[in-house]
LOFIRO-664801 format. One record per atom (N, C-alpha, C): residue number from 1; residue in one letter; chain; z, x, y. Coordinates in steps of 0.02 Angstrom, whole numbers, plus 32768, in hexadecimal, padded with zeros to 4 digits. Example, Ala and Ser with C-alpha at 12.3 -4.5 7.8 and 13.67 -1.06 7.14 Angstrom:
REM LOFIRO-664801
{seq 1; type A; mol A; Z 8186; X 8294; Y 7EE4}
{seq 1; type A; mol A; Z 8186; X 8267; Y 7F1F}
{seq 1; type A; mol A; Z 8186; X 8294; Y 7F5B}
{seq 2; type S; mol A; Z 8162; X 8282; Y 7F90}
{seq 2; type S; mol A; Z 8165; X 82AC; Y 7FCB}
{seq 2; type S; mol A; Z 818A; X 8285; Y 8002}
REM end
This chain:
REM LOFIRO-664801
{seq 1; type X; mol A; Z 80C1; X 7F96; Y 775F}
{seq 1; type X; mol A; Z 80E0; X 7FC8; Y 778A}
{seq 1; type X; mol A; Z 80B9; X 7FCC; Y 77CB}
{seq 2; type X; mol A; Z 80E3; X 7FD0; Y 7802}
{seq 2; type X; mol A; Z 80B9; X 7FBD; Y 7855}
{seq 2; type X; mol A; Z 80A4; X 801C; Y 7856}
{seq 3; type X; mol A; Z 8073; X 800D; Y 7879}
{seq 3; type X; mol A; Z 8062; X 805F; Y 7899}
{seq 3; type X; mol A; Z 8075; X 806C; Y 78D5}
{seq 4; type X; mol A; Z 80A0; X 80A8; Y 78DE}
{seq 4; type X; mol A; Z 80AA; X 80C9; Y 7905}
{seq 4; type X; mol A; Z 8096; X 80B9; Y 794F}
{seq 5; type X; mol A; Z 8043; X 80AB; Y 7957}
{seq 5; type X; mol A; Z 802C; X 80C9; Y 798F}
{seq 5; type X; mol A; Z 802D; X 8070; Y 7997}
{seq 6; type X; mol A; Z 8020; X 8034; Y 796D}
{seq 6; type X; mol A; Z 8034; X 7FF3; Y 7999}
{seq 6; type X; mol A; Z 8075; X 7FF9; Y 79AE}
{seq 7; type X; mol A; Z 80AB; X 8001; Y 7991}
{seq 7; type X; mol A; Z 80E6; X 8007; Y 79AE}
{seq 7; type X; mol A; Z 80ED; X 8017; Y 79E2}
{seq 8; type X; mol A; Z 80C2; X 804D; Y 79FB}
{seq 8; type X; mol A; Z 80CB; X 8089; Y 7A29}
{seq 8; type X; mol A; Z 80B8; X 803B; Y 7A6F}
{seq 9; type X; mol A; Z 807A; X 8019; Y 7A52}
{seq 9; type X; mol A; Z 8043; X 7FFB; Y 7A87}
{seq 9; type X; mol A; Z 806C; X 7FC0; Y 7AA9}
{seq 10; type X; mol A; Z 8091; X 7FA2; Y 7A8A}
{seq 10; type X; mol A; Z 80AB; X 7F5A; Y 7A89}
{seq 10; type X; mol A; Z 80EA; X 7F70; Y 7AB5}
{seq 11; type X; mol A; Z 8100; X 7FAA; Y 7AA7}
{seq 11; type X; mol A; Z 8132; X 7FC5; Y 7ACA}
{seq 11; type X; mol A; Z 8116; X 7FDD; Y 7B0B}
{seq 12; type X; mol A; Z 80EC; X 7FEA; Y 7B27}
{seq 12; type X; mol A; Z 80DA; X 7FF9; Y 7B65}
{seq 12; type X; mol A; Z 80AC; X 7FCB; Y 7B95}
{seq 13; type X; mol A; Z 80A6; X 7F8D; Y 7B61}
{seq 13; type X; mol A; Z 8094; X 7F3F; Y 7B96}
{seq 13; type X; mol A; Z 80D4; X 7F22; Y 7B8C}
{seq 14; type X; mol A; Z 80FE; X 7F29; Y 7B8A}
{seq 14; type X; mol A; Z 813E; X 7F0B; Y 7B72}
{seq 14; type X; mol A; Z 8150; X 7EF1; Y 7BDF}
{seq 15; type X; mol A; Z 815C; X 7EC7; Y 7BDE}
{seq 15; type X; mol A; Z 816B; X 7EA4; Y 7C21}
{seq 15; type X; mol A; Z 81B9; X 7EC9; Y 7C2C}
{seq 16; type X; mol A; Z 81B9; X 7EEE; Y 7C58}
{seq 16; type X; mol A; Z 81EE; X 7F10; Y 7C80}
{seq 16; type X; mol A; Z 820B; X 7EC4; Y 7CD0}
{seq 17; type X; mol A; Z 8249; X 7EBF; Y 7CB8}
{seq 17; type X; mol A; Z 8266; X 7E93; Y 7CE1}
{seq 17; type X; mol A; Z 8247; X 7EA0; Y 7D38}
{seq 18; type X; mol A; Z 8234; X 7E7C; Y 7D6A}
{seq 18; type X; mol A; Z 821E; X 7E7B; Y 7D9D}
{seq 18; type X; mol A; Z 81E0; X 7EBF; Y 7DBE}
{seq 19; type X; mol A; Z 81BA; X 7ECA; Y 7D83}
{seq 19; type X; mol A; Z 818D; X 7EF0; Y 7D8C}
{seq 19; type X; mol A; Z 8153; X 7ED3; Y 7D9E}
{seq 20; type X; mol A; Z 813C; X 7E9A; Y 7D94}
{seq 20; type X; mol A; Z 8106; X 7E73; Y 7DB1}
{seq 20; type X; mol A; Z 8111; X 7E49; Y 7DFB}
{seq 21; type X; mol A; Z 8148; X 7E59; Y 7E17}
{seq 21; type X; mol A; Z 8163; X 7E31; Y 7E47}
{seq 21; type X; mol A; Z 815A; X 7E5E; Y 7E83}
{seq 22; type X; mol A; Z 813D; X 7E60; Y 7ECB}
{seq 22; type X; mol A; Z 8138; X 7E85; Y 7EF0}
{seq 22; type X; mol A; Z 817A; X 7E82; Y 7F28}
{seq 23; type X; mol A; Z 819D; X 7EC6; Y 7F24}
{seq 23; type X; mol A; Z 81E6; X 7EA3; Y 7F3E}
{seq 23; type X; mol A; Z 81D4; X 7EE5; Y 7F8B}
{seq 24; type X; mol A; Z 8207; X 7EC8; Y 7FCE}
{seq 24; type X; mol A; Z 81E4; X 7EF1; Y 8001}
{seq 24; type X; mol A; Z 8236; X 7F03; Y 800F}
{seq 25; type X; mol A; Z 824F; X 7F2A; Y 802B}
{seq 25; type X; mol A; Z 8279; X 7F43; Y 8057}
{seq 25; type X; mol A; Z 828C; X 7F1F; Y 8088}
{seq 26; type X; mol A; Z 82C0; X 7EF0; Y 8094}
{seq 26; type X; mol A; Z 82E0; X 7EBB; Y 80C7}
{seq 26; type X; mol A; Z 82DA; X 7ECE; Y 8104}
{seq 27; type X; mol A; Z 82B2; X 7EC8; Y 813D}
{seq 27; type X; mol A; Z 82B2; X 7ECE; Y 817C}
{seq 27; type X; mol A; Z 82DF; X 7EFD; Y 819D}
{seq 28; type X; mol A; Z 8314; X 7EF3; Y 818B}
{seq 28; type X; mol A; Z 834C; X 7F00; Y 81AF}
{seq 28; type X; mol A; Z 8359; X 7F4D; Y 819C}
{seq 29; type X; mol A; Z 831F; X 7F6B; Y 8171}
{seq 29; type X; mol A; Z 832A; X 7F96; Y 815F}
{seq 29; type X; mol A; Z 82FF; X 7FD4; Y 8182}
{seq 30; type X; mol A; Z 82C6; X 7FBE; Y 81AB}
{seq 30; type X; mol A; Z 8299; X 7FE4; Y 81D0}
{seq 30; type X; mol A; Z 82CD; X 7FD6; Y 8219}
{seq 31; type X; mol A; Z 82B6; X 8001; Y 8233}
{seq 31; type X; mol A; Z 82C1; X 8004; Y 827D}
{seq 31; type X; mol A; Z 8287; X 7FE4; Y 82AB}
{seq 32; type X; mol A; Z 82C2; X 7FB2; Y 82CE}
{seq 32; type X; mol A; Z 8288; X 7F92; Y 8314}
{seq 32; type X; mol A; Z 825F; X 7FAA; Y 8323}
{seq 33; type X; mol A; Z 826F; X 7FD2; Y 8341}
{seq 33; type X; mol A; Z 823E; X 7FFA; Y 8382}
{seq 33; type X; mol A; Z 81F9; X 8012; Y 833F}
{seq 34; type X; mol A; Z 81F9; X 8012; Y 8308}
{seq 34; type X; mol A; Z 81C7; X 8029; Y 82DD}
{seq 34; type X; mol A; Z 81AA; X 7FFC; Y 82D0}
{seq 35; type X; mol A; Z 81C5; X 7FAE; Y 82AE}
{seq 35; type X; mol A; Z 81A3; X 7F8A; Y 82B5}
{seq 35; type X; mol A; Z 8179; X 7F64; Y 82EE}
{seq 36; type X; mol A; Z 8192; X 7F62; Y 8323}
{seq 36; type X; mol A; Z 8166; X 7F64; Y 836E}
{seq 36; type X; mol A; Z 8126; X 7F7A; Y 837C}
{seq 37; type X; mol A; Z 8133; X 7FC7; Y 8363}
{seq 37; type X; mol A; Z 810A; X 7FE6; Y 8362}
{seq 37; type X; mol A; Z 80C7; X 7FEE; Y 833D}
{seq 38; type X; mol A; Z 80CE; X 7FCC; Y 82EC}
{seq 38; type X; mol A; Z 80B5; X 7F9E; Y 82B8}
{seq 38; type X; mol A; Z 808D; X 7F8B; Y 82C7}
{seq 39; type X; mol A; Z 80B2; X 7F54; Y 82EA}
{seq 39; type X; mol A; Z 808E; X 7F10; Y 82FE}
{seq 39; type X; mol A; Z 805F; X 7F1C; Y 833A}
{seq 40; type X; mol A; Z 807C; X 7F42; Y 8369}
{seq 40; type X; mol A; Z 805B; X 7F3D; Y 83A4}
{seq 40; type X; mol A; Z 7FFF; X 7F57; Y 837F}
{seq 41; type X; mol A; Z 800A; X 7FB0; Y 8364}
{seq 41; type X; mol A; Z 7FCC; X 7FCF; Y 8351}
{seq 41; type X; mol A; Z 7FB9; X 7F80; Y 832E}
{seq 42; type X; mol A; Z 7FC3; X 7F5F; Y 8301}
{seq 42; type X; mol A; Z 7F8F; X 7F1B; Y 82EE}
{seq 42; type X; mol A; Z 7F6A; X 7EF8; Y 82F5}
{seq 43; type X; mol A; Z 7F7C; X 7EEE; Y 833D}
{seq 43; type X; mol A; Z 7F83; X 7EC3; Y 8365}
{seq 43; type X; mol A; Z 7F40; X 7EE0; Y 8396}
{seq 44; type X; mol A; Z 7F47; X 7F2B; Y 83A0}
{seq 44; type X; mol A; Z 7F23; X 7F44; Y 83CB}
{seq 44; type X; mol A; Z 7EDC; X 7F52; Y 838C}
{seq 45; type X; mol A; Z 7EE7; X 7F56; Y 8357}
{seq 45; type X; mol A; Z 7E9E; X 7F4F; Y 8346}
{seq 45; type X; mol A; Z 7E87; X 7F2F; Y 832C}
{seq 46; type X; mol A; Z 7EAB; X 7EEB; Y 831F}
{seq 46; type X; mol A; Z 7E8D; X 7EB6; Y 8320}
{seq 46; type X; mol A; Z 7E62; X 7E9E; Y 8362}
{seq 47; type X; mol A; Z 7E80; X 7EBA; Y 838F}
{seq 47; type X; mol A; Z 7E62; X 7E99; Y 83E0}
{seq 47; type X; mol A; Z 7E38; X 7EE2; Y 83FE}
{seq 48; type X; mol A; Z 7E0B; X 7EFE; Y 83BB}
{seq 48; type X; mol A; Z 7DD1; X 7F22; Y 83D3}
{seq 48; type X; mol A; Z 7DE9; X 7F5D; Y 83FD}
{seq 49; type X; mol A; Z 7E27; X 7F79; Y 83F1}
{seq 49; type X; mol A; Z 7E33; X 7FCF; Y 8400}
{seq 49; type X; mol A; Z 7E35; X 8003; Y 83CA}
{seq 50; type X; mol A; Z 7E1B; X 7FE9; Y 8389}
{seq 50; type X; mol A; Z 7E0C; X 801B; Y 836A}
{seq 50; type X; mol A; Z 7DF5; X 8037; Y 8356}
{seq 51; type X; mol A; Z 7DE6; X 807A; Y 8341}
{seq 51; type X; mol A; Z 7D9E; X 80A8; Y 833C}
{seq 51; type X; mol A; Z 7D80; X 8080; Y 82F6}
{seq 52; type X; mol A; Z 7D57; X 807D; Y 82FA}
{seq 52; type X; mol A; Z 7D20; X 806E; Y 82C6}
{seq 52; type X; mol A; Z 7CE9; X 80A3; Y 82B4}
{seq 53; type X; mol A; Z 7CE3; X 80B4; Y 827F}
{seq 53; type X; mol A; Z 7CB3; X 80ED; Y 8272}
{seq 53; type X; mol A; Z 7C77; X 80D4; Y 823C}
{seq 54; type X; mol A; Z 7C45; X 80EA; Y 8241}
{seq 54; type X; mol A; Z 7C05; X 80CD; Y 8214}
{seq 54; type X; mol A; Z 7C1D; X 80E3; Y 81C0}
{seq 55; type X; mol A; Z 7C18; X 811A; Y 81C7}
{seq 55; type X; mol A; Z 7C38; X 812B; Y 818C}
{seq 55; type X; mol A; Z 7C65; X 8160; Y 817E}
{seq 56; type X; mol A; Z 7C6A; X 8162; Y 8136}
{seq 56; type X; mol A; Z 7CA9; X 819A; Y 8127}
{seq 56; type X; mol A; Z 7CAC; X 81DD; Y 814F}
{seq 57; type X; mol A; Z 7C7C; X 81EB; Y 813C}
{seq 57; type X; mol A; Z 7C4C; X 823C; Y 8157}
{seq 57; type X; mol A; Z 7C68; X 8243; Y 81A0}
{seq 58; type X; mol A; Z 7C54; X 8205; Y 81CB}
{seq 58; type X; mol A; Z 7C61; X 8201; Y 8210}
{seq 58; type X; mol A; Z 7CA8; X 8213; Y 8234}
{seq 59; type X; mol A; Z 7CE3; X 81F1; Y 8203}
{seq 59; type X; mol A; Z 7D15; X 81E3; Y 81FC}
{seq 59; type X; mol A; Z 7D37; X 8243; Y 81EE}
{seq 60; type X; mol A; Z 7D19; X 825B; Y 81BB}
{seq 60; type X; mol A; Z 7D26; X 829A; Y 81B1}
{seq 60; type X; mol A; Z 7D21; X 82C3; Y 81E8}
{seq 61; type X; mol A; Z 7CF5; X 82C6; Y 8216}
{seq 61; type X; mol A; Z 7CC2; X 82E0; Y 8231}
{seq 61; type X; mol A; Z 7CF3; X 82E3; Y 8277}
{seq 62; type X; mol A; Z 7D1B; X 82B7; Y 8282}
{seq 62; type X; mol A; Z 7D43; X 829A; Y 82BF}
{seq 62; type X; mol A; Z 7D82; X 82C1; Y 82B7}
{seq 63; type X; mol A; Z 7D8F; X 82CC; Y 827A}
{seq 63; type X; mol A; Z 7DD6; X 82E4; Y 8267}
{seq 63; type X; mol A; Z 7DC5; X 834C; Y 825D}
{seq 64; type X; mol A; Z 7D7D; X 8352; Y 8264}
{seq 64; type X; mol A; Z 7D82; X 839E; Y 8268}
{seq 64; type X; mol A; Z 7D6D; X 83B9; Y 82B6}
{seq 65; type X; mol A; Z 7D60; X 838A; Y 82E1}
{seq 65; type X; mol A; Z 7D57; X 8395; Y 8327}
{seq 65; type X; mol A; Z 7DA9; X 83BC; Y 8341}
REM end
């Protein structure tokens, strides 16, 4: 006779159809002007316009000014 609580276990690793698959929202579904905007902020701190803080604390510290 199986117990209860394996039943329970096997049933909750049990592979759910496209749950390991990372699926995104089709482009066409954001608005331009947002993605622009995306990209541009990326873009801009990749190319050294963005704040950088030493640490967390610092970071906090900026947001109660």
């Amino acid at each position: 006779m199986r117990s209860v609580h394996t039943s329970i276990r096997r049933l909750g690793n049990k592979k759910i159809a496209g749950a390991n698959k990372e699926s995104y929202p089709p482009e066409e579904c954001f608005d331009q002007e947002f993605i622009k905007e995306v990209e541009r902020s990326i873009q801009d701190v990749k190319g050294g316009k963005g704040t950088k803080y030493d640490s967390l604390e610092d970071l906090f510290a900026s947001y109660e000014k």
